[in-house]
RORONU-88616 format. One record per residue: residue number from 0; x, y, z of N, C-alpha, C, O in turn. Coordinates in steps of 0.001 Angstrom, whole numbers. Layout:
REM RORONU-88616
+-----+---------+---------+---------+---------+---------+---------+---------+---------+---------+---------+---------+---------+
!   k !     n.X !     n.Y !     n.Z !    ca.X !    ca.Y !    ca.Z !     c.X !     c.Y !     c.Z !     o.X !     o.Y !     o.Z !
+-----+---------+---------+---------+---------+---------+---------+---------+---------+---------+---------+---------+---------+
! NUM !       X !       Y !       Z !       X !       Y !       Z !       X !       Y !       Z !       X !       Y !       Z !
...
+-----+---------+---------+---------+---------+---------+---------+---------+---------+---------+---------+---------+---------+
***
This chain:
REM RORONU-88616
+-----+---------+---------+---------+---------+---------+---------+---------+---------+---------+---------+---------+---------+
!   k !     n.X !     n.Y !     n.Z !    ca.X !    ca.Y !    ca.Z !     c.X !     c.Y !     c.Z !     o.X !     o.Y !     o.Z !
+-----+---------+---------+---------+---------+---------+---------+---------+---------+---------+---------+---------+---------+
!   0 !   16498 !  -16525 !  -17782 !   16628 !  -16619 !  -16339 !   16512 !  -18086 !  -15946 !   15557 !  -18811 !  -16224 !
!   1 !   17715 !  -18469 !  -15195 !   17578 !  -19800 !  -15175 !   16802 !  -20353 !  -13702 !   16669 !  -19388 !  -12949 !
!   2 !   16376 !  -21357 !  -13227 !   15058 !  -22055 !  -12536 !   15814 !  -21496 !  -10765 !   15111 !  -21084 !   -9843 !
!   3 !   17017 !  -21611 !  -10718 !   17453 !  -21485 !   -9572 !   17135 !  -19980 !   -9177 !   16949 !  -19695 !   -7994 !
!   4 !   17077 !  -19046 !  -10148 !   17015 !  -17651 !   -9920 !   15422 !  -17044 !   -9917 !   15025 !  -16109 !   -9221 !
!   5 !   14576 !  -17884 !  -10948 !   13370 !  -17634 !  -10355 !   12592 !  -18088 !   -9336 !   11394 !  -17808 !   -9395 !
!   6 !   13180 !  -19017 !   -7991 !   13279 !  -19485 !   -6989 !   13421 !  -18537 !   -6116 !   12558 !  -18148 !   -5328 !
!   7 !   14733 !  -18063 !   -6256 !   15335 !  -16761 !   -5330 !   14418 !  -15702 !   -5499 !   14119 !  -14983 !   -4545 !
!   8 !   13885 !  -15520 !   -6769 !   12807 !  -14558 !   -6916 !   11632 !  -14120 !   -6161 !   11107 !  -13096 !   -5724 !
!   9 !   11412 !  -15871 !   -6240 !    9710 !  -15946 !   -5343 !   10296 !  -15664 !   -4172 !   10050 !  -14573 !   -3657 !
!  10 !   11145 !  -16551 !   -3550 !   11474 !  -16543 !   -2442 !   11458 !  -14932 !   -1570 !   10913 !  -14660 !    -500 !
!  11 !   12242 !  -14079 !   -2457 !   12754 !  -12805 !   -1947 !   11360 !  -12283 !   -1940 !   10976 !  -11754 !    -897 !
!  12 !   10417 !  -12367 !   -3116 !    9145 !  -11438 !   -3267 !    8489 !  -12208 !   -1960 !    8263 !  -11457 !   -1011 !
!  13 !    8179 !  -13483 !   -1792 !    7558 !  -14139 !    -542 !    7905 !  -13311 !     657 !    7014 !  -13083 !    1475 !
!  14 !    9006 !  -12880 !     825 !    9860 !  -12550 !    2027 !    8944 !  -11030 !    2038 !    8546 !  -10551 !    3100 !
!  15 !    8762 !  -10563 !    1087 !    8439 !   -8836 !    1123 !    7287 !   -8705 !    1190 !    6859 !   -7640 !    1637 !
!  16 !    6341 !   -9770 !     759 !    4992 !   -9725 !     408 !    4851 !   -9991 !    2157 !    3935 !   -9418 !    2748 !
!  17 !    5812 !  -10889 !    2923 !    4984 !  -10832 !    4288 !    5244 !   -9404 !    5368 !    4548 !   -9134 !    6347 !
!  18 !    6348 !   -8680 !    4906 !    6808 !   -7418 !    5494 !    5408 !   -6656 !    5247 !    4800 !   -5982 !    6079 !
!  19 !    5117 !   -6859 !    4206 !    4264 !   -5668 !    3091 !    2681 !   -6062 !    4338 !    2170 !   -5072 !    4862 !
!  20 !    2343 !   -6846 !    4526 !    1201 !   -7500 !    5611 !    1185 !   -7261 !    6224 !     243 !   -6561 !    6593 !
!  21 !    2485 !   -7655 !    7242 !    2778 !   -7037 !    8594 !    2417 !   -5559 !    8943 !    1848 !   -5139 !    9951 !
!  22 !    2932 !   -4808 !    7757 !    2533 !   -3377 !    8053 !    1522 !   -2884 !    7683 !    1135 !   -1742 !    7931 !
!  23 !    1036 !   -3631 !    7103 !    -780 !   -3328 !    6461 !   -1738 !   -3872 !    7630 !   -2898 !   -3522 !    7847 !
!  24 !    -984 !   -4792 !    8315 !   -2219 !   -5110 !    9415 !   -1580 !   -4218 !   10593 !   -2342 !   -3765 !   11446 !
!  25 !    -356 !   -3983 !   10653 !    -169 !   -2604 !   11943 !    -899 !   -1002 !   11769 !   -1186 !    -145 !   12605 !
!  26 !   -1050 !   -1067 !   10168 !   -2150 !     292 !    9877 !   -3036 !      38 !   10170 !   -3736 !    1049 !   10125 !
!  27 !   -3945 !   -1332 !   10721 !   -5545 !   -1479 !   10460 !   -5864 !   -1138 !    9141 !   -6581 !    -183 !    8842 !
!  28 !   -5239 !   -2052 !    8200 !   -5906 !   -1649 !    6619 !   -5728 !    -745 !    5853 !   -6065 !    -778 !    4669 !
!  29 !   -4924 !     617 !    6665 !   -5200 !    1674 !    5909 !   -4062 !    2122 !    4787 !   -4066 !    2903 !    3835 !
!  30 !   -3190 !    1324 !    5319 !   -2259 !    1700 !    4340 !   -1875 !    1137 !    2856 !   -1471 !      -8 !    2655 !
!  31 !   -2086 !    2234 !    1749 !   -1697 !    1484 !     393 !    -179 !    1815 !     -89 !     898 !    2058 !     456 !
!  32 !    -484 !    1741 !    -885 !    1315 !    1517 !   -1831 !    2234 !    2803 !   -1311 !    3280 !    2507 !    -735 !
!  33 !    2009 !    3790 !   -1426 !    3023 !    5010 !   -1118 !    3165 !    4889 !     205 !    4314 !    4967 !     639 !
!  34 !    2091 !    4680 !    1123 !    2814 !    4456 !    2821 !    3286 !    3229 !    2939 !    4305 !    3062 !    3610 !
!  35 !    2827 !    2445 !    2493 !    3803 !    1259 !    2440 !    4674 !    1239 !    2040 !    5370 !     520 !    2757 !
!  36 !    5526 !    1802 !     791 !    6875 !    2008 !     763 !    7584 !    2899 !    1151 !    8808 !    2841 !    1029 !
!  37 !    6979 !    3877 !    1682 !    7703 !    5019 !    2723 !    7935 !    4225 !    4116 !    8906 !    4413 !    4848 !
!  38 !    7092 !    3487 !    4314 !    7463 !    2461 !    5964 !    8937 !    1495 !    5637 !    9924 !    1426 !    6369 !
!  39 !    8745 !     870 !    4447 !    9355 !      53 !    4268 !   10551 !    1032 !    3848 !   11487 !     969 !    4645 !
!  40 !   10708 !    1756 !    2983 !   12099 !    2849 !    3086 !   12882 !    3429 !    4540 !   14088 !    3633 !    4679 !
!  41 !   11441 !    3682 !    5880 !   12086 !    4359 !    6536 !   12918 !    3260 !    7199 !   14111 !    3480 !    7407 !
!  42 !   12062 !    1445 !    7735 !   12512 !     329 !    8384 !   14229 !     100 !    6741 !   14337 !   -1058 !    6338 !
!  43 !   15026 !     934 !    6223 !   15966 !     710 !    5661 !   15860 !    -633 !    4413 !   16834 !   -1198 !    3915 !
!  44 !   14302 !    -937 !    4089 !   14623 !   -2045 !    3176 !   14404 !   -1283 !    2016 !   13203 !   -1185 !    1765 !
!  45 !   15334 !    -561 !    1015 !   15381 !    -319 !    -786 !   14692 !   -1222 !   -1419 !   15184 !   -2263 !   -1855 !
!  46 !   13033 !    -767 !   -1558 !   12407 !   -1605 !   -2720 !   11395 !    -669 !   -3741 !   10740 !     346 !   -3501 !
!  47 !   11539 !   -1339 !   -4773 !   10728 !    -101 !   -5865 !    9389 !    -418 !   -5515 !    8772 !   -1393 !   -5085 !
!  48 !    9095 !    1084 !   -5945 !    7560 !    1306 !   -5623 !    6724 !     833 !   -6697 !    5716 !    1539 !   -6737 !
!  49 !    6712 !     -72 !   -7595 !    6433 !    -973 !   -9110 !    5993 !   -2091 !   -7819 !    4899 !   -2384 !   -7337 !
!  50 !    7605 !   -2612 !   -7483 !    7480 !   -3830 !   -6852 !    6026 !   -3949 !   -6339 !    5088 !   -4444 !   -6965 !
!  51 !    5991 !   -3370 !   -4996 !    5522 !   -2891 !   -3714 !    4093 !   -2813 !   -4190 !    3279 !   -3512 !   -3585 !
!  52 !    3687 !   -2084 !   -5159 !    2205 !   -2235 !   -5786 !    2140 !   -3589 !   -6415 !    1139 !   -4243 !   -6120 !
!  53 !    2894 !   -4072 !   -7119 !    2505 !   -5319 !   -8226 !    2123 !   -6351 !   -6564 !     976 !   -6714 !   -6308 !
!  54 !    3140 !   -6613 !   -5780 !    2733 !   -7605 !   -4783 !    1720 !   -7084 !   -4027 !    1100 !   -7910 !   -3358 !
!  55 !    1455 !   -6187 !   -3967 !    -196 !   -6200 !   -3018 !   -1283 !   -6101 !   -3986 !   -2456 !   -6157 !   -3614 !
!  56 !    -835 !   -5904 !   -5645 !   -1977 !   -6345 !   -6108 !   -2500 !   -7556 !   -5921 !   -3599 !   -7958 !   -5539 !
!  57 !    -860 !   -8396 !   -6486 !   -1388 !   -9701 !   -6436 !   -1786 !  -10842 !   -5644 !   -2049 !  -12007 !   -5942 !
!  58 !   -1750 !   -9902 !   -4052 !   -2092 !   -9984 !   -2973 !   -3052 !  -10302 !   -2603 !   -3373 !  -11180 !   -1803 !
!  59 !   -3883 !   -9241 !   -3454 !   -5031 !   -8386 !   -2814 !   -5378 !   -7591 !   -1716 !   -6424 !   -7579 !   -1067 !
!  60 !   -4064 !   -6739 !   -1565 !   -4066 !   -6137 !    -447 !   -4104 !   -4412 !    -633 !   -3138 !   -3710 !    -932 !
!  61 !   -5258 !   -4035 !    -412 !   -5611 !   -2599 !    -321 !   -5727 !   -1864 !     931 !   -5934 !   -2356 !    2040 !
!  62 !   -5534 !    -321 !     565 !   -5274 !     146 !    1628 !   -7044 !     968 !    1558 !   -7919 !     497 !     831 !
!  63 !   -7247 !    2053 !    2331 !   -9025 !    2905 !    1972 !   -8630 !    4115 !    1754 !   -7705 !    4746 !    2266 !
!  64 !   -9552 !    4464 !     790 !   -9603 !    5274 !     130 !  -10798 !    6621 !    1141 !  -11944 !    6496 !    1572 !
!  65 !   -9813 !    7801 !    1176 !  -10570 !    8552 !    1975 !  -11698 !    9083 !    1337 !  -11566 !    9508 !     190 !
!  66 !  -13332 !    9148 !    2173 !  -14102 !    9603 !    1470 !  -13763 !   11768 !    1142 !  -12926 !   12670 !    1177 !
!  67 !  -14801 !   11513 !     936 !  -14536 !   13498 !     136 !  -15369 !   14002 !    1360 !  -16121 !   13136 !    1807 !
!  68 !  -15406 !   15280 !    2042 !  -15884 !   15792 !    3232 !  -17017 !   16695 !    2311 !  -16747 !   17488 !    1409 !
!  69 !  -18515 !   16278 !    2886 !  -19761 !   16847 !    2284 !  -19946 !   17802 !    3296 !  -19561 !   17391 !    4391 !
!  70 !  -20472 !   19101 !    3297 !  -21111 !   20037 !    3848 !  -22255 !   19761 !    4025 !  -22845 !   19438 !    2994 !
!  71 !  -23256 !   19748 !    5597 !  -24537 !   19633 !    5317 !  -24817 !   21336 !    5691 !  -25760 !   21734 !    5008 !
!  72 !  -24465 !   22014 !    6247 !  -24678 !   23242 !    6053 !  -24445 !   23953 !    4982 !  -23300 !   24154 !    4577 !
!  73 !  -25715 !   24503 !    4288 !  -25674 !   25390 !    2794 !  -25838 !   26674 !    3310 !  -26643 !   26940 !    4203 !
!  74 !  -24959 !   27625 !    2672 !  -25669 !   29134 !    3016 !  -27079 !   29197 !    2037 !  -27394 !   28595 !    1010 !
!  75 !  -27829 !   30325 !    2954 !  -29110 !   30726 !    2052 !  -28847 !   31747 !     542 !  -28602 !   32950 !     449 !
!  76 !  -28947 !   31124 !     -83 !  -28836 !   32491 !   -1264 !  -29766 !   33393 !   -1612 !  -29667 !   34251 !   -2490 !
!  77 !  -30762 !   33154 !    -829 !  -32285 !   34147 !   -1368 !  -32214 !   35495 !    -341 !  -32916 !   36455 !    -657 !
!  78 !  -31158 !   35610 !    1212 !  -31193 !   36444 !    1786 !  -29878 !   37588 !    1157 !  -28697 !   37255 !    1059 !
!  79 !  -30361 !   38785 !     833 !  -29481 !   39957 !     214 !  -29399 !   41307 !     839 !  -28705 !   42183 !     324 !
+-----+---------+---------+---------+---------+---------+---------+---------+---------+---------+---------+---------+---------+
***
């Protein structure tokens, strides 16, 4: 790959990595790789979902992870 094309490279990934922001800060944070490339599929830009994770890894851009829903109500098991 010659120097002019890994130019165009950065360039294009630069270009996506700031799309990829834009819509991570219009979620308030919440969005990771699969809504982010479903946004970016529905706004018509074709990019692989490889891509789309590798640049917000190397980002550092995460989306949150939902916690698990705890019950504080237990039934009694001693009443029969």
């Amino acid at each position: 790959m010659g120097e002019a094309a890994r130019r165009a490279r950065q360039a294009a990934d630069d270009a996506l990595a700031h799309k990829i922001t834009v819509l991570h800060l219009a979620s308030r944070h919440t969005y990771g790789v699969p809504h982010i490339h479903a946004e970016l599929r529905r706004h018509g830009r074709r990019v692989n979902r490889k891509r789309v994770a590798r640049l917000m890894r190397e980002r550092d851009i995460r989306g949150l992870t939902r916690r698990k829903h705890h019950s504080l109500t237990r039934p009694d098991g001693t009443t029969a």
